[in-house]
C-alpha positions as CSV (number, residue, x, y, z in Angstrom):
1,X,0.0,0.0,0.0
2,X,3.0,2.5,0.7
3,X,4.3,1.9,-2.3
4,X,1.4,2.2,-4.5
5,X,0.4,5.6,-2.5
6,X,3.7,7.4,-3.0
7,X,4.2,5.9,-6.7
8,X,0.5,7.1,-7.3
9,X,1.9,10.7,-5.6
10,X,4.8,11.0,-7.2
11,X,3.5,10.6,-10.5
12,X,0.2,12.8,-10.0
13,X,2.5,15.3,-8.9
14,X,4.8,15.4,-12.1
15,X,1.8,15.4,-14.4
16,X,0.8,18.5,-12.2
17,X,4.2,20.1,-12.7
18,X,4.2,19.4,-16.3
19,X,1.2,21.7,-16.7
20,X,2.8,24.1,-14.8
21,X,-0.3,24.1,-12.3
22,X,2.4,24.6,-9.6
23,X,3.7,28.0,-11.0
24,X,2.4,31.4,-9.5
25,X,1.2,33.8,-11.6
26,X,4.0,35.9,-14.2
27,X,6.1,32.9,-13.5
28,X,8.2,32.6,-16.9
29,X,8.0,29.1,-17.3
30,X,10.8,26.6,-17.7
31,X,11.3,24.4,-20.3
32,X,9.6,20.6,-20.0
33,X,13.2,19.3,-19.6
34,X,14.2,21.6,-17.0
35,X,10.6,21.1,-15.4
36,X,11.4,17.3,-15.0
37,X,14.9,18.1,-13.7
38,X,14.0,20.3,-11.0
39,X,10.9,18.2,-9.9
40,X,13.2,15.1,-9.4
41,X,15.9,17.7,-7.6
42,X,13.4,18.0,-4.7
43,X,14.2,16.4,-1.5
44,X,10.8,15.3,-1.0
45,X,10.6,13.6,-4.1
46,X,13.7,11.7,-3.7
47,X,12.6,10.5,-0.4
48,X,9.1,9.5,-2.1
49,X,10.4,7.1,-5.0
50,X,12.8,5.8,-1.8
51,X,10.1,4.9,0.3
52,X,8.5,3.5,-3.0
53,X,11.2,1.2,-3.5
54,X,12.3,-0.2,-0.5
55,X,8.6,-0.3,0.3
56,X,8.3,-2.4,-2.7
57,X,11.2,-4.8,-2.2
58,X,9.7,-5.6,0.8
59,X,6.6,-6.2,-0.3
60,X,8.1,-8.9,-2.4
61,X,10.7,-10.2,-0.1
62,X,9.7,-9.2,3.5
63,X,13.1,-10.9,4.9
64,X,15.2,-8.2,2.2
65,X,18.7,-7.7,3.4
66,X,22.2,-6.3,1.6
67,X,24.5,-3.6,3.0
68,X,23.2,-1.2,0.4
69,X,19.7,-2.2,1.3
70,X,19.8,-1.2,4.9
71,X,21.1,2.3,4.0
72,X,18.5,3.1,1.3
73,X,15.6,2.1,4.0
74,X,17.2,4.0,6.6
75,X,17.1,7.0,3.8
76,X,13.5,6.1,3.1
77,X,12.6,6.5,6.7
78,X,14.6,9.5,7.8
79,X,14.2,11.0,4.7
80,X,10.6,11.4,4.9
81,X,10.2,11.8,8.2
82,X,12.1,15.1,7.4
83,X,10.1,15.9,4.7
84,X,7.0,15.5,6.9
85,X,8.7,17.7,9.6
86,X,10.0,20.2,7.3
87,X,6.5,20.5,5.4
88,X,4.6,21.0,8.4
89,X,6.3,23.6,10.4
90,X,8.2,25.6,7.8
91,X,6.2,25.3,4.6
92,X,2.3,24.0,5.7
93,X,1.8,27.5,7.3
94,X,2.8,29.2,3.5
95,X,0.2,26.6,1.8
96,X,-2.8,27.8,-0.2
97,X,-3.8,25.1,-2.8
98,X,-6.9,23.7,-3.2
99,X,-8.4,20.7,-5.0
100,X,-6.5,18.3,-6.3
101,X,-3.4,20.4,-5.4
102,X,-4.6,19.9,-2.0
103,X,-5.1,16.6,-2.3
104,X,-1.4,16.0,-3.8
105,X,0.3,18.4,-1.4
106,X,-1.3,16.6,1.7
107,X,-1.1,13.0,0.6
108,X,2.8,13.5,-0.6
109,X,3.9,15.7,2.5
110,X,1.8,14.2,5.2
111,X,0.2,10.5,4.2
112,X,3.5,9.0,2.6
113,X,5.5,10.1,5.5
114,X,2.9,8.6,8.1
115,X,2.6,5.4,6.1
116,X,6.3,4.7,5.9
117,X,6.4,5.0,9.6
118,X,3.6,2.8,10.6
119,X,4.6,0.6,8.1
120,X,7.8,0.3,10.1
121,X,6.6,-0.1,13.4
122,X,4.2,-2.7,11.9
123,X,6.5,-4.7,9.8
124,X,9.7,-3.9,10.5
125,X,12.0,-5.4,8.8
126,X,14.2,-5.1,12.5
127,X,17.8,-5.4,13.0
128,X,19.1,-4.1,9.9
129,X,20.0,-0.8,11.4
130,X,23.6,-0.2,13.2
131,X,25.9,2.4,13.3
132,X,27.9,2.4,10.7
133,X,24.4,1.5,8.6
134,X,23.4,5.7,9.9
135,X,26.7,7.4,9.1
136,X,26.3,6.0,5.7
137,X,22.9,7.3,5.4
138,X,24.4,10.8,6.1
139,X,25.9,10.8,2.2
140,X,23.3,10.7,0.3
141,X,21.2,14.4,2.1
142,X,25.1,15.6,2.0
143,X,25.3,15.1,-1.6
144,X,21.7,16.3,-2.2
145,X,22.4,19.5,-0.2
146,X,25.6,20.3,-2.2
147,X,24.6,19.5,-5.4
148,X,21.4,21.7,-4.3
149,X,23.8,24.9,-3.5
150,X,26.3,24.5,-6.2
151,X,23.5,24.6,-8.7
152,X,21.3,26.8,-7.3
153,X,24.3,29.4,-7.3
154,X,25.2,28.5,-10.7
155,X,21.3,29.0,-12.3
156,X,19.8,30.8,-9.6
157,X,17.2,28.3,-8.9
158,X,16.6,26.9,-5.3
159,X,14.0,23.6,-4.8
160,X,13.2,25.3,-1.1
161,X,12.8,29.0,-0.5
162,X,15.6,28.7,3.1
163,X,18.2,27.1,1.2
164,X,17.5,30.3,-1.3
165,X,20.8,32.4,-0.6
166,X,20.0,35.0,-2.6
167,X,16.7,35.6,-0.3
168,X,18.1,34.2,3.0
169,X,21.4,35.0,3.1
170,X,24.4,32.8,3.3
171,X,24.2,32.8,7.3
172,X,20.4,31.4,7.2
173,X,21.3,29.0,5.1
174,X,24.1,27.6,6.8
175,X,21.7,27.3,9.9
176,X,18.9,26.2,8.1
177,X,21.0,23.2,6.5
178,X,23.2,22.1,9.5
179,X,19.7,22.2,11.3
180,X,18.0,20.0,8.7
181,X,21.2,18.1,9.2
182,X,20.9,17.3,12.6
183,X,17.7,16.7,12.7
184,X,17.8,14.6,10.4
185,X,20.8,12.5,11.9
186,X,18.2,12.4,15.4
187,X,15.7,10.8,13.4
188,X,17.8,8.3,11.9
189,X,19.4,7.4,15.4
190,X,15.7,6.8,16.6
191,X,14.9,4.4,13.6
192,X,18.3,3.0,14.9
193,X,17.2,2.8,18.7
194,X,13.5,1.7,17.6
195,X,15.0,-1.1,15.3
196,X,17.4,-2.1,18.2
197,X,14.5,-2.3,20.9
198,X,11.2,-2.9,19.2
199,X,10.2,-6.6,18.9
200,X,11.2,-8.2,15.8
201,X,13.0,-11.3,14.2
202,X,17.1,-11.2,13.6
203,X,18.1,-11.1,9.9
204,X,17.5,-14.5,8.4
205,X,21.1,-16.1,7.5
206,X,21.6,-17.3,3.9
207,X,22.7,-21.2,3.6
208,X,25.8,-19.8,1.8
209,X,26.6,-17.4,4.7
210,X,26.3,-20.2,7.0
211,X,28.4,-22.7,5.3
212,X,31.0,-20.0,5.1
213,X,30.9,-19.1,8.6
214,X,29.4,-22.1,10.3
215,X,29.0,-22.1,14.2
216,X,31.8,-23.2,16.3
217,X,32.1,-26.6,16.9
218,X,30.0,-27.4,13.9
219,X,32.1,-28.8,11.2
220,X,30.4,-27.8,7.9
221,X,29.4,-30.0,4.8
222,X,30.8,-31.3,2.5
């Protein structure tokens, strides 16, 4: 269900952006090309299509495990938690849409990100989450965030009106992203304590891991 909700989302919201139904008024519009770029260069919509995916590999396999794996969840869930947070107490209060921009706004910045997390606490999967598992998860918003001010500086175009230097300020920024930063390392160490404490079944070990590292005293197969 996650996944068909934030898939659904994601692709209403494009088809919105494509009409330029987004756009205030006098807004010289982009080209269709630069429209698709810039819609996929939000961080909510990159946290979407993750919780889309990983929601969806689990729906296949609900045992899914891989080193990779357990840092694009953790980006999933972190990711839009954020976006939830974010939405609500810095952009909701700037919201005026109606219809189905309503509908789009609220189901992509609020339903998605309460889905993902119930899903979680429902179905786990638990124990995939450790330390090293959250640092990792740290790259990908790092990249995001400098990719985000490198080419807003260079085309003068900003997904999020704080991150906006030109408006904000250099200062504002800088607090605004180590702040989105932190809080978004918190929530990730709380997906880490919740997947360390909340009941749940250890990772499943394949036969080939446990004939290459068989238990001691067991001598393995041959």
């Amino acid at each position: 269900m996650t996944c068909a909700v934030a898939t659904l989302v994601v692709g209403l919201q494009l088809a919105q952006d494509w009409q330029a139904v987004w756009d205030p008024p006098g807004t010289v519009e982009p080209s269709h090309a630069v429209r698709v770029w810039r819609f996929f260069s939000y961080f909510t919509t990159q946290s979407a299509l993750l919780v889309a995916v990983t929601s969806l590999t689990l729906a296949r396999r609900p045992d899914r495990d891989g080193r990779l794996w357990r840092v694009a969840r953790l980006d999933a869930l972190a990711g839009i938690t954020i976006t939830g947070l974010v939405h609500w107490f810095l952009l909701h209060p700037l919201d005026h849409w109606h219809g189905w921009l309503w509908i789009s706004d609220t189901v992509m910045h609020v339903v998605v990100p309460i889905l993902a997390v119930l899903g979680w606490l429902a179905y786990g999967p638990r124990r995939r989450v450790t330390g090293r598992v959250v640092l990792l998860a740290l790259v990908w918003p790092l990249v995001w965030l400098a990719c985000t001010l490198v080419v807003g500086g260079l085309t003068g175009w900003y997904p999020y009106f704080f991150l906006d230097v030109r408006e904000s300020g250099a200062g504002v920024v800088t607090v605004y992203a180590v702040a989105i930063l932190v809080v978004l390392l918190l929530a990730s160490c709380l997906f880490w304590l919740g997947d360390r404490w909340l009941p749940g079944r250890r990772p499943s070990t394949s036969p080939a891991r446990r004939a290459a590292h068989p238990s001691p005293g067991v001598r393995p197969r041959t």
